[in-house]
Structure formats: structure tokens, C-alpha cells
PQR file with spaces between the fields and no chain letter, atoms N, CA, C, O and H, PARSE charges and radii, in Angstrom:
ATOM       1  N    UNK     1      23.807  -43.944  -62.919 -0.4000 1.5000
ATOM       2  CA   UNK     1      24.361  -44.987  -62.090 -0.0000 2.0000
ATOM       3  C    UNK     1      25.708  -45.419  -62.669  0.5500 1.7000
ATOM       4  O    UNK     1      26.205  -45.028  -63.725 -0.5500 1.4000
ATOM       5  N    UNK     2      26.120  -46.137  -61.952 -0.4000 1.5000
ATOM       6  CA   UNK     2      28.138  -46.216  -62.754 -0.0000 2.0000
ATOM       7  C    UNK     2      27.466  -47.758  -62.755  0.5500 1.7000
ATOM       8  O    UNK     2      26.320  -48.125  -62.496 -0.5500 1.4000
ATOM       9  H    UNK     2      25.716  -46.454  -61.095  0.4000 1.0000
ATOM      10  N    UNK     3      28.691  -48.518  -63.165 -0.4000 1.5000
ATOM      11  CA   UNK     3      28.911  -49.859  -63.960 -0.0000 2.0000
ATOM      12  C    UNK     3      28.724  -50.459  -62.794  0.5500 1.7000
ATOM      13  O    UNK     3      27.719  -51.169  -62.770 -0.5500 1.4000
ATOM      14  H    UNK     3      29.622  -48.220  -63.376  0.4000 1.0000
ATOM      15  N    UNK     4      29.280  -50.423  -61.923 -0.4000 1.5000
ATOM      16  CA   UNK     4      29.108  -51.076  -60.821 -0.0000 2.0000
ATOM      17  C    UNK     4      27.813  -50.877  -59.328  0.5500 1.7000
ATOM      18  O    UNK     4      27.784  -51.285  -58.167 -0.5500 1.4000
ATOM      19  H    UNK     4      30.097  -49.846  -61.942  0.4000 1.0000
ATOM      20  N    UNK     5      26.892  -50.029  -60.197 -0.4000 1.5000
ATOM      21  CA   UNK     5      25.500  -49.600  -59.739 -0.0000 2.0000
ATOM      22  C    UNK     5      25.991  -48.670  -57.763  0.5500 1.7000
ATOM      23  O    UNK     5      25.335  -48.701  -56.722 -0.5500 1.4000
ATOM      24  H    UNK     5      26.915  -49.697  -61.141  0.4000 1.0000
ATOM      25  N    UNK     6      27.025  -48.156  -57.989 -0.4000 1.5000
ATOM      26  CA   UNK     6      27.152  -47.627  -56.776 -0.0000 2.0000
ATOM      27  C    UNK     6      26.756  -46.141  -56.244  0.5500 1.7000
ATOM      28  O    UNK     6      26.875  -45.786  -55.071 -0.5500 1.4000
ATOM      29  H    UNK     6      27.558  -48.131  -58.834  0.4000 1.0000
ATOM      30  N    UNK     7      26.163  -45.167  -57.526 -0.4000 1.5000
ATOM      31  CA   UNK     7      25.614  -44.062  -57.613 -0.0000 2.0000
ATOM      32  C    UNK     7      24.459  -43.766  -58.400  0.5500 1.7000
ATOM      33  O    UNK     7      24.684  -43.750  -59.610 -0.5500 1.4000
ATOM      34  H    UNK     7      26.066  -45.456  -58.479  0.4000 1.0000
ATOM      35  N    UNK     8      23.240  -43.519  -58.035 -0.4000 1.5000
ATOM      36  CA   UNK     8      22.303  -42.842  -58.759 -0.0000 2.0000
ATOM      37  C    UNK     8      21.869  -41.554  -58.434  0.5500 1.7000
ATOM      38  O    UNK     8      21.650  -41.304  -57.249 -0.5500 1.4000
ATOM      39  H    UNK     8      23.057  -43.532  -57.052  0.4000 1.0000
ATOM      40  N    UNK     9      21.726  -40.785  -59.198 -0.4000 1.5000
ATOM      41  CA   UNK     9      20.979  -39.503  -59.197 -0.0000 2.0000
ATOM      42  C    UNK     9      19.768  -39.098  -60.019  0.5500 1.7000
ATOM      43  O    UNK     9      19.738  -38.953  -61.241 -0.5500 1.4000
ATOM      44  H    UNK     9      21.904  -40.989  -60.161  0.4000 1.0000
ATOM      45  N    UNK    10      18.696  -38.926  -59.082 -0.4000 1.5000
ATOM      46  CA   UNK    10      17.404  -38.189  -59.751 -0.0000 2.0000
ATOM      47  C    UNK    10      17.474  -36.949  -59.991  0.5500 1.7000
ATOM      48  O    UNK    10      17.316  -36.470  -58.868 -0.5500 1.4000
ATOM      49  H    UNK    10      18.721  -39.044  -58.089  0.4000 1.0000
ATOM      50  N    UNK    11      17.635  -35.907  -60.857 -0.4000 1.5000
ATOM      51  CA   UNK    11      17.941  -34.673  -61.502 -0.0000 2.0000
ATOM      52  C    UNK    11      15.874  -34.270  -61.241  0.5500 1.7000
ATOM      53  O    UNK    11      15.055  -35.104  -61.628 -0.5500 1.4000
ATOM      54  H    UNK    11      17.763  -36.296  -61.769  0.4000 1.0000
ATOM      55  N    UNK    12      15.491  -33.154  -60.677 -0.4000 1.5000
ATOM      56  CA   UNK    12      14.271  -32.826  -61.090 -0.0000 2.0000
ATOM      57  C    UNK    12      13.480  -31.940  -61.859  0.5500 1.7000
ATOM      58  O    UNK    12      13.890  -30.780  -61.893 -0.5500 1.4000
ATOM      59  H    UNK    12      16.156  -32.477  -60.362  0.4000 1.0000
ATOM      60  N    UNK    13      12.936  -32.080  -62.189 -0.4000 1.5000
ATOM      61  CA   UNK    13      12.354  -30.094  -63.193 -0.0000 2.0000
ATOM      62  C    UNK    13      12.364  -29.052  -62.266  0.5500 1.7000
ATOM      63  O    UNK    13      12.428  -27.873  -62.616 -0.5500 1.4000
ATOM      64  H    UNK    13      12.603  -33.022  -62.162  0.4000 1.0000
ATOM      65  N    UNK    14      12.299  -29.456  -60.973 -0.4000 1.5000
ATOM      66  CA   UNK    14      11.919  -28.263  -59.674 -0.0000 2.0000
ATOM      67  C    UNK    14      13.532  -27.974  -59.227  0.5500 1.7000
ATOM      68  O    UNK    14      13.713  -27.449  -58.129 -0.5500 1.4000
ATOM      69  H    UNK    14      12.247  -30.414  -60.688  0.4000 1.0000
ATOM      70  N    UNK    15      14.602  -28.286  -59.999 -0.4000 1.5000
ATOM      71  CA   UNK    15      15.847  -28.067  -59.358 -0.0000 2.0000
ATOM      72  C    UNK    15      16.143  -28.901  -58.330  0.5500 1.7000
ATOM      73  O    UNK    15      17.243  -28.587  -57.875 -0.5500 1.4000
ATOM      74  H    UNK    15      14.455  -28.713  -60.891  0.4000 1.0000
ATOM      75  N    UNK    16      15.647  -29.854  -57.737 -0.4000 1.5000
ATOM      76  CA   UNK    16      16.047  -30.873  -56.666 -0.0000 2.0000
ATOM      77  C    UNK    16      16.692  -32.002  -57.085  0.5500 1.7000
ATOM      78  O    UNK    16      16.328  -32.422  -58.183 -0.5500 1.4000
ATOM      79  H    UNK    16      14.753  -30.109  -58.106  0.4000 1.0000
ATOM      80  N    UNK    17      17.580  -32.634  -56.496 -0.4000 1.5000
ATOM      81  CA   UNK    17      17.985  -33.822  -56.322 -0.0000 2.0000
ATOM      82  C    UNK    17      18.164  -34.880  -55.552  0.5500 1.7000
ATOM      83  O    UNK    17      17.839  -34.540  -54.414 -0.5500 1.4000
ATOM      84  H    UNK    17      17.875  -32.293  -55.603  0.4000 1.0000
ATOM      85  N    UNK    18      18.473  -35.869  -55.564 -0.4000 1.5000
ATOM      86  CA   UNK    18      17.958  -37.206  -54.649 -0.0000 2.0000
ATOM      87  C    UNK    18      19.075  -38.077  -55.224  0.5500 1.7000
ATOM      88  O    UNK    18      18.960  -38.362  -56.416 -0.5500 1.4000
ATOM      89  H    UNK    18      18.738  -36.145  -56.488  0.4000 1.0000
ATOM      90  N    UNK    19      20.086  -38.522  -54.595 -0.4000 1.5000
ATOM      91  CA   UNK    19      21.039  -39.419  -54.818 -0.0000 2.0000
ATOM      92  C    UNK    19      20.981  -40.430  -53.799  0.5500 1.7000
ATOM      93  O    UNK    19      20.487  -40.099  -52.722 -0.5500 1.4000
ATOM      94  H    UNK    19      20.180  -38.291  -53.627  0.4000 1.0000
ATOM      95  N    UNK    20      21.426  -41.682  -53.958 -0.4000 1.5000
ATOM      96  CA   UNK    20      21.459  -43.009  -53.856 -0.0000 2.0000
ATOM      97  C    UNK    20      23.043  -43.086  -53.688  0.5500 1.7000
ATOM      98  O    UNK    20      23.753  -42.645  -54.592 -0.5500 1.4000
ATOM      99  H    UNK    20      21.828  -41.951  -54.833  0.4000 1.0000
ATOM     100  N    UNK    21      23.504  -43.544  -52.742 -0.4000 1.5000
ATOM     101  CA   UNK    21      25.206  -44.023  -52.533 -0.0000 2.0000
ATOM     102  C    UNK    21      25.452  -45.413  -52.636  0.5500 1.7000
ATOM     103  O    UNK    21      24.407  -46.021  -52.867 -0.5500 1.4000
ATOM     104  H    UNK    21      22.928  -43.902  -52.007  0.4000 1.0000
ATOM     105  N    UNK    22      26.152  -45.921  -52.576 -0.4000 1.5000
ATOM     106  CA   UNK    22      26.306  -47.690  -52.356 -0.0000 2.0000
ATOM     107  C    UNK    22      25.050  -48.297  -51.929  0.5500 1.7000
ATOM     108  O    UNK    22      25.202  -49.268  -51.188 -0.5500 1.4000
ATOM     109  H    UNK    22      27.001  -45.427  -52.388  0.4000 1.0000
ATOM     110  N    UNK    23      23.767  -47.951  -52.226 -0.4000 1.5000
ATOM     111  CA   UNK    23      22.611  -48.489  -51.769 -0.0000 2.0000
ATOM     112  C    UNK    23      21.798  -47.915  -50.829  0.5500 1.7000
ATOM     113  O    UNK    23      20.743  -48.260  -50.297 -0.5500 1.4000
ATOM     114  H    UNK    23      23.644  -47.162  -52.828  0.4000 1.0000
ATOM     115  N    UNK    24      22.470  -47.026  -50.748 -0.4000 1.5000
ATOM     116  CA   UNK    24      22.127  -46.221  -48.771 -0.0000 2.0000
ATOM     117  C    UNK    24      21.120  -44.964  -49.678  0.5500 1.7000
ATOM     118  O    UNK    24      21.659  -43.925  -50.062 -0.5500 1.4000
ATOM     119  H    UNK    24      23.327  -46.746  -51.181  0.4000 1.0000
ATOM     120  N    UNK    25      19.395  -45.288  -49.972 -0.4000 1.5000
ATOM     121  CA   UNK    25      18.771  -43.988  -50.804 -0.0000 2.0000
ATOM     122  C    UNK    25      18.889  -43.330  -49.651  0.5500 1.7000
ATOM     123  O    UNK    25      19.018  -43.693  -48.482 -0.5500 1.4000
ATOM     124  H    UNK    25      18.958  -46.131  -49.660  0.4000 1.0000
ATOM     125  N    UNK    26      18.783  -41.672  -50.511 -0.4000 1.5000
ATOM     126  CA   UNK    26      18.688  -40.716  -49.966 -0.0000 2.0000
ATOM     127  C    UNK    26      19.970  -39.967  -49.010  0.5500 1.7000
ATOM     128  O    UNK    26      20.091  -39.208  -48.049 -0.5500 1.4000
ATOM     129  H    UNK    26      18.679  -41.377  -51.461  0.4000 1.0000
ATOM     130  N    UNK    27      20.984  -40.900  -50.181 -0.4000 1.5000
ATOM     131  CA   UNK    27      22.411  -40.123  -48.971 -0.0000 2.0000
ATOM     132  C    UNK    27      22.587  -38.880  -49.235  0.5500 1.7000
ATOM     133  O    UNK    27      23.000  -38.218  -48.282 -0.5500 1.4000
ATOM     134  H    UNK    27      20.886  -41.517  -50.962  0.4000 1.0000
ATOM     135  N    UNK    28      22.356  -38.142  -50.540 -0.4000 1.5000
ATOM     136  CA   UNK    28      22.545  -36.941  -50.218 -0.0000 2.0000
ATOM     137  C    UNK    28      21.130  -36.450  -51.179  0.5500 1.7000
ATOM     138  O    UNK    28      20.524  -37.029  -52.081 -0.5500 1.4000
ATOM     139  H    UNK    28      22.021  -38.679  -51.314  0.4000 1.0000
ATOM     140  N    UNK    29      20.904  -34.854  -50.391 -0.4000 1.5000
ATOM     141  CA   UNK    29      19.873  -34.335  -51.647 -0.0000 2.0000
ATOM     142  C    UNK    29      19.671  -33.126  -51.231  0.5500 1.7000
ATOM     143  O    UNK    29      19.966  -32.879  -50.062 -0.5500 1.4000
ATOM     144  H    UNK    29      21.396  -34.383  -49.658  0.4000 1.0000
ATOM     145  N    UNK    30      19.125  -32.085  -52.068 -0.4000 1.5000
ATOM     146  CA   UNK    30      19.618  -30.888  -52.244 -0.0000 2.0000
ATOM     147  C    UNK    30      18.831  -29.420  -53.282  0.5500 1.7000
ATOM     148  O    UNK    30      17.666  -29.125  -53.017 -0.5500 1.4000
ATOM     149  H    UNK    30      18.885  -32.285  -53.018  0.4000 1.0000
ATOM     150  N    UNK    31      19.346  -28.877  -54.045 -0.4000 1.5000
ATOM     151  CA   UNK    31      19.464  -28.295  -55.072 -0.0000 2.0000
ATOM     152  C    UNK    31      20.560  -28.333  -55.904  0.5500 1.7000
ATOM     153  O    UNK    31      21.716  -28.272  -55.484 -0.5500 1.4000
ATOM     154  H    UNK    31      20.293  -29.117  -54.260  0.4000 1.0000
ATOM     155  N    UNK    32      20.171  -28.460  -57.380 -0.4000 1.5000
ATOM     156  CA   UNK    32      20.990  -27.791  -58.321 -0.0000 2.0000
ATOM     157  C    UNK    32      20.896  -26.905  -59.563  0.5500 1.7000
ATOM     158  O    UNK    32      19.819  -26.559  -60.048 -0.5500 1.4000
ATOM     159  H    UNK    32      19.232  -28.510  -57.721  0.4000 1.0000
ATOM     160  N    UNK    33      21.930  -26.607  -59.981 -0.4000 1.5000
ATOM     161  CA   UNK    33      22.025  -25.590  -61.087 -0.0000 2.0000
ATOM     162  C    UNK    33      22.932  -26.229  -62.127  0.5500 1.7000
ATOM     163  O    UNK    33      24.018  -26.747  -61.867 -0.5500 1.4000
ATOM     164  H    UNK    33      22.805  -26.889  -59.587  0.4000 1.0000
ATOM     165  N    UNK    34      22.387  -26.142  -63.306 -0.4000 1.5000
ATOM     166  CA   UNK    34      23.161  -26.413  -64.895 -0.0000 2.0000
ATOM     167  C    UNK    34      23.863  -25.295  -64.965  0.5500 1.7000
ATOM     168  O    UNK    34      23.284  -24.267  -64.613 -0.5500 1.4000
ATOM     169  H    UNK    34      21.504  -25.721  -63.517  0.4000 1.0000
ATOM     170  N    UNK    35      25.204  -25.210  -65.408 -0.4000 1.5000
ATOM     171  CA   UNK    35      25.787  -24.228  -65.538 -0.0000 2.0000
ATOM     172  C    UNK    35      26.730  -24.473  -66.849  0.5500 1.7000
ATOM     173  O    UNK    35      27.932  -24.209  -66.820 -0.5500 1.4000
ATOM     174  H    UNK    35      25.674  -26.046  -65.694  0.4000 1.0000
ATOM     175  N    UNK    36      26.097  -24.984  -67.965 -0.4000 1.5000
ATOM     176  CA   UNK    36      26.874  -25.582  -69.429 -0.0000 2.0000
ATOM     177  C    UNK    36      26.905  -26.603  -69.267  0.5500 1.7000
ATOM     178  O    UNK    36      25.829  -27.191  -69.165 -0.5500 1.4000
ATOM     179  H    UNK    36      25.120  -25.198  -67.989  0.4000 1.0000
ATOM     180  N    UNK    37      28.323  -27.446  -69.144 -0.4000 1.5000
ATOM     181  CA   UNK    37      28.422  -28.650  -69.202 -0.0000 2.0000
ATOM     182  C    UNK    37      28.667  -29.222  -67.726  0.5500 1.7000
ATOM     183  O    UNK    37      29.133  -30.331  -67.461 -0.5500 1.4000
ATOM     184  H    UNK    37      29.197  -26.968  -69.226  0.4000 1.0000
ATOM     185  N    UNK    38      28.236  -28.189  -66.773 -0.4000 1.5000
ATOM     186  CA   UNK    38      28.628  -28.465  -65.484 -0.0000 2.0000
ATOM     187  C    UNK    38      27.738  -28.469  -64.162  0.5500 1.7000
ATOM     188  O    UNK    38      27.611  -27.321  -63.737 -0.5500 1.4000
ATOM     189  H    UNK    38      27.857  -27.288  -66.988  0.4000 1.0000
ATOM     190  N    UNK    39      27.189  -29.271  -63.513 -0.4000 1.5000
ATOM     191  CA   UNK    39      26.204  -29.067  -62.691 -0.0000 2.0000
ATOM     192  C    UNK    39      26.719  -28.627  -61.261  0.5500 1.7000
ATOM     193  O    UNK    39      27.872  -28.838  -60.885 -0.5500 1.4000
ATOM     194  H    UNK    39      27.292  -30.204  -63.859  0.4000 1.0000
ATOM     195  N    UNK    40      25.924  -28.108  -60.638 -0.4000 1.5000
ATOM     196  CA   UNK    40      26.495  -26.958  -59.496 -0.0000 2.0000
ATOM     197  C    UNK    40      25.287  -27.690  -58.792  0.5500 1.7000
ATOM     198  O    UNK    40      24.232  -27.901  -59.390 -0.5500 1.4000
ATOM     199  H    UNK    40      24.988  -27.936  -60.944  0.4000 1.0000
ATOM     200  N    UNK    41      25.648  -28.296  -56.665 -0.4000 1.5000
ATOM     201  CA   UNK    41      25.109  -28.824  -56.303 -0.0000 2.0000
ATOM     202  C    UNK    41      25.587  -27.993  -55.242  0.5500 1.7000
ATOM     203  O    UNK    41      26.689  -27.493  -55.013 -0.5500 1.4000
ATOM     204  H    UNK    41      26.505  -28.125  -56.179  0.4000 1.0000
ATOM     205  N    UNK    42      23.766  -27.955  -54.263 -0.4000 1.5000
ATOM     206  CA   UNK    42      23.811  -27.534  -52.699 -0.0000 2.0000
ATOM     207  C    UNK    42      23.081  -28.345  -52.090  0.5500 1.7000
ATOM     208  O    UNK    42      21.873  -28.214  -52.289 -0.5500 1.4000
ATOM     209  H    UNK    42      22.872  -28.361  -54.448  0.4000 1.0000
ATOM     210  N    UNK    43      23.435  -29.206  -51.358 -0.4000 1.5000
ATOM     211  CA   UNK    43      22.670  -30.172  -50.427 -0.0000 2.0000
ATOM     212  C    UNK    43      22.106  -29.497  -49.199  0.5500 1.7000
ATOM     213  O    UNK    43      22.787  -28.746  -48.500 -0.5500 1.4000
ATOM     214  H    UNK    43      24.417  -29.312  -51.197  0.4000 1.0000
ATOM     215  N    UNK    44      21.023  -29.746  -48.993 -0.4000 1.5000
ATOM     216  CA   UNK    44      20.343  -29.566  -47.400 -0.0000 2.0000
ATOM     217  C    UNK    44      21.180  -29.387  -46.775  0.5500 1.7000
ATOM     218  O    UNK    44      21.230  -28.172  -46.585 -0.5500 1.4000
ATOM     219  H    UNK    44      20.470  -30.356  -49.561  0.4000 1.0000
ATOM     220  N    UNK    45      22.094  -29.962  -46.190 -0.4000 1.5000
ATOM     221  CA   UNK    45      23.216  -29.553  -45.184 -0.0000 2.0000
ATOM     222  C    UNK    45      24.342  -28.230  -45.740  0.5500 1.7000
ATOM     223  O    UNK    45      25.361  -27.824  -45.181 -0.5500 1.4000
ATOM     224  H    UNK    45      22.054  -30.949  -46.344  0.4000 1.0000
ATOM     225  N    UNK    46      23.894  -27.908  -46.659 -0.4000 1.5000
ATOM     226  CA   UNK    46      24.877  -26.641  -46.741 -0.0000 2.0000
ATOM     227  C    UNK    46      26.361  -27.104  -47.699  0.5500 1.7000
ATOM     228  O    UNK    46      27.105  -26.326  -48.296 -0.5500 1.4000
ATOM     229  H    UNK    46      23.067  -28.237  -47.114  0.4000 1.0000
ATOM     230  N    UNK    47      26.479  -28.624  -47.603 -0.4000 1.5000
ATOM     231  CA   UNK    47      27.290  -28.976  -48.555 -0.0000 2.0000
ATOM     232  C    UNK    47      27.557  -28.172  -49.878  0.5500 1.7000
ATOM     233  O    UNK    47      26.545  -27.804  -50.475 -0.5500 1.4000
ATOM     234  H    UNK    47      25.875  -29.256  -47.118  0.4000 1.0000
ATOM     235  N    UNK    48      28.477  -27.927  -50.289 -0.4000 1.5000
ATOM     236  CA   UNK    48      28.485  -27.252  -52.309 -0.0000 2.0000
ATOM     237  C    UNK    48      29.653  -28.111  -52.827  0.5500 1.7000
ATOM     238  O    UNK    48      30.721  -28.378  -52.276 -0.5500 1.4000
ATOM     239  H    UNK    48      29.299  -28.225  -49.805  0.4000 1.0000
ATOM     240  N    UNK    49      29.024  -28.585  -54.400 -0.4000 1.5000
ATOM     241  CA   UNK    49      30.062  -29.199  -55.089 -0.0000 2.0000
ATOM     242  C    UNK    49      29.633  -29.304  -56.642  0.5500 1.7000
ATOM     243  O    UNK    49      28.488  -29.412  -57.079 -0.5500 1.4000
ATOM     244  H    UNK    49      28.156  -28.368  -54.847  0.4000 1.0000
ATOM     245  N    UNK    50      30.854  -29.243  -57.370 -0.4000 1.5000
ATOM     246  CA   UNK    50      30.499  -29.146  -58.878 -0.0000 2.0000
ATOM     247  C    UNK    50      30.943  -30.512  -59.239  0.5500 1.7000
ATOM     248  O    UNK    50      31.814  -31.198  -58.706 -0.5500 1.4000
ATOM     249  H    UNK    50      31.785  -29.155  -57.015  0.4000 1.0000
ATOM     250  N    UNK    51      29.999  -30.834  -60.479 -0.4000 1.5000
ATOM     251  CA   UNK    51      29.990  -32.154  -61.097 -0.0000 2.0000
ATOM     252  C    UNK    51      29.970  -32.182  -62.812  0.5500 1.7000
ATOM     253  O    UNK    51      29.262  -31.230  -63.140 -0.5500 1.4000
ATOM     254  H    UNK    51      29.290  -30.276  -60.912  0.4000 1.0000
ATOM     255  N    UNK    52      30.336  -32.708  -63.719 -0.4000 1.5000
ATOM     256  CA   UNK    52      30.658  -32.862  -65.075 -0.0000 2.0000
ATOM     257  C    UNK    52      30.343  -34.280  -65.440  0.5500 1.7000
ATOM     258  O    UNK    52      31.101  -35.244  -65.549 -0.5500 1.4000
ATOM     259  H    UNK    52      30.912  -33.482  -63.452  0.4000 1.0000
ATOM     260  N    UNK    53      29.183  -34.193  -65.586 -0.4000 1.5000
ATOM     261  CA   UNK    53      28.434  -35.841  -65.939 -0.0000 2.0000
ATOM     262  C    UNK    53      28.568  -36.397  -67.178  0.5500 1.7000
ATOM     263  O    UNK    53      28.309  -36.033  -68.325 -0.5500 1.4000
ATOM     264  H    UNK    53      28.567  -33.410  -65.497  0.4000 1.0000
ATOM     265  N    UNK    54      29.174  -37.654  -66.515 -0.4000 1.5000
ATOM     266  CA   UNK    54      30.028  -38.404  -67.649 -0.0000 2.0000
ATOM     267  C    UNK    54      29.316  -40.160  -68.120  0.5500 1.7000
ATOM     268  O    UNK    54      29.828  -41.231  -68.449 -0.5500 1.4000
ATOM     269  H    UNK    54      29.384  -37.949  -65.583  0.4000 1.0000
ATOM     270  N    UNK    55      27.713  -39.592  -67.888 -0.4000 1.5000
ATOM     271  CA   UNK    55      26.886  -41.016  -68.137 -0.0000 2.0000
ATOM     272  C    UNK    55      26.765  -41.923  -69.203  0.5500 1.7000
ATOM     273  O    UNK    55      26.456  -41.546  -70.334 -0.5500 1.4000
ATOM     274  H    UNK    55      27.297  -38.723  -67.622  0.4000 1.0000
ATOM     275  N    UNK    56      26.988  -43.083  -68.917 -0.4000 1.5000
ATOM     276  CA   UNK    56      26.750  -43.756  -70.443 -0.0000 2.0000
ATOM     277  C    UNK    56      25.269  -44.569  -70.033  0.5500 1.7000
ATOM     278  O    UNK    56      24.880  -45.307  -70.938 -0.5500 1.4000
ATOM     279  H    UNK    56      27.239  -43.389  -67.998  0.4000 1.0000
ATOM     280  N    UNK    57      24.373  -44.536  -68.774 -0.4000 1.5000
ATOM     281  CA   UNK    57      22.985  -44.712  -68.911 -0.0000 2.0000
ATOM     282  C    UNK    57      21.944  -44.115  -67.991  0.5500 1.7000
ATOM     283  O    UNK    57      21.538  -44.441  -66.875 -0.5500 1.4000
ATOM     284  H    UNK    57      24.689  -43.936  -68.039  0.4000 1.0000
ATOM     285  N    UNK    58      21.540  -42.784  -69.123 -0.4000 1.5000
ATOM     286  CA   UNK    58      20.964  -41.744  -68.661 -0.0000 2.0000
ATOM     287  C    UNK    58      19.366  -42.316  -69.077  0.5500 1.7000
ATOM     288  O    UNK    58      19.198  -42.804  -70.195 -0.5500 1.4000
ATOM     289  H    UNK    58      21.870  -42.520  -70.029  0.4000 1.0000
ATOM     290  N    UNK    59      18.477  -42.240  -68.318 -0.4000 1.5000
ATOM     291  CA   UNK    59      17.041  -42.054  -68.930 -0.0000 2.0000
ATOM     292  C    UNK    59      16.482  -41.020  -68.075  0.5500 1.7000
ATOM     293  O    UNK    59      17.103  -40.606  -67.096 -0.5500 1.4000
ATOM     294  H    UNK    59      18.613  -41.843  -67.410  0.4000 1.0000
ATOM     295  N    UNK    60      15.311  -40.577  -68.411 -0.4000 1.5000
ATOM     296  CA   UNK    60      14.348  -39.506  -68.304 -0.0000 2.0000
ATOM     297  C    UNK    60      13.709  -39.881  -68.023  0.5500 1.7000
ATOM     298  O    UNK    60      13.487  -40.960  -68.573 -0.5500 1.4000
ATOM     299  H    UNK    60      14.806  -40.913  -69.206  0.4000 1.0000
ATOM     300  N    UNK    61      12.675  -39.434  -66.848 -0.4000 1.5000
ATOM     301  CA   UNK    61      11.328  -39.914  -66.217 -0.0000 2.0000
ATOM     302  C    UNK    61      10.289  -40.063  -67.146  0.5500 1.7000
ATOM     303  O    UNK    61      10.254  -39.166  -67.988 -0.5500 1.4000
ATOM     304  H    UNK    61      12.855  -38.557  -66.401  0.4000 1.0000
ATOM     305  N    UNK    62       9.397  -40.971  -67.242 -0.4000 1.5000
ATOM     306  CA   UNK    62       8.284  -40.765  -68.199 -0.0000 2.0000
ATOM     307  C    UNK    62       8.837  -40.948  -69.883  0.5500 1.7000
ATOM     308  O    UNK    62       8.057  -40.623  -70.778 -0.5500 1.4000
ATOM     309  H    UNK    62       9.426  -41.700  -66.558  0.4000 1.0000
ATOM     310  N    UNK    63       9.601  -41.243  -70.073 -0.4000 1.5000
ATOM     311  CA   UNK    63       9.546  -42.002  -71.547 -0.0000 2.0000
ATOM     312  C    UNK    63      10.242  -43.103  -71.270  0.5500 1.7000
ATOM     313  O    UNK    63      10.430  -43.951  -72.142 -0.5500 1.4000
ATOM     314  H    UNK    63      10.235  -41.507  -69.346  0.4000 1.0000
């Protein structure tokens, strides 16, 4: 999520994702791929876009 809580993303073990926009859940979601330091995204709609995550508050499901 950024400082100003306007993005979240759920990353999954199954390769899926689930993002949150300005509040609006479920604005985008998809598949992705780790590719080093770089995540590679295909949304349901056919969308593609690369991302370089720059989080300062990351947690993990379940701990």
C-alpha cells in the first residue's frame, strides 16, 4: 500500500493477484511472474505491465 493508502496488492502462491485502487477492491487482477527484481503482470482483460516494487510495508499472509 503507498503512504497515502491508495494501492494494495495481494501477491498469491498460485501466481494470482488482486489489487485495490483508491478504494475501488478488485480494480485490477490477473496473473503474475517474478522475473528478479521485477514483477511481470497479465490481468484478466489481457492488460500486460511490468512493476519494480518499491515497498516500505510489506507483510505476508499468515505471520
Amino acid at each position: 500500500m503507498t503512504r497515502t493508502g491508495l494501492l494494495r496488492q495481494e501477491l498469491t502462491a498460485d501466481g494470482r493477484y488482486d489489487e485495490t485502487r483508491g478504494g475501488r477492491t478488485h480494480a485490477h487482477q490477473g496473473r503474475f511472474w517474478i522475473d528478479g527484481d521485477r514483477v511481470d503482470y497479465l490481468d484478466d482483460l489481457g492488460f500486460r505491465r511490468t512493476g519494480v516494487p518499491r515497498a516500505t510495508n510489506c507483510t505476508t499472509p499468515g505471520t
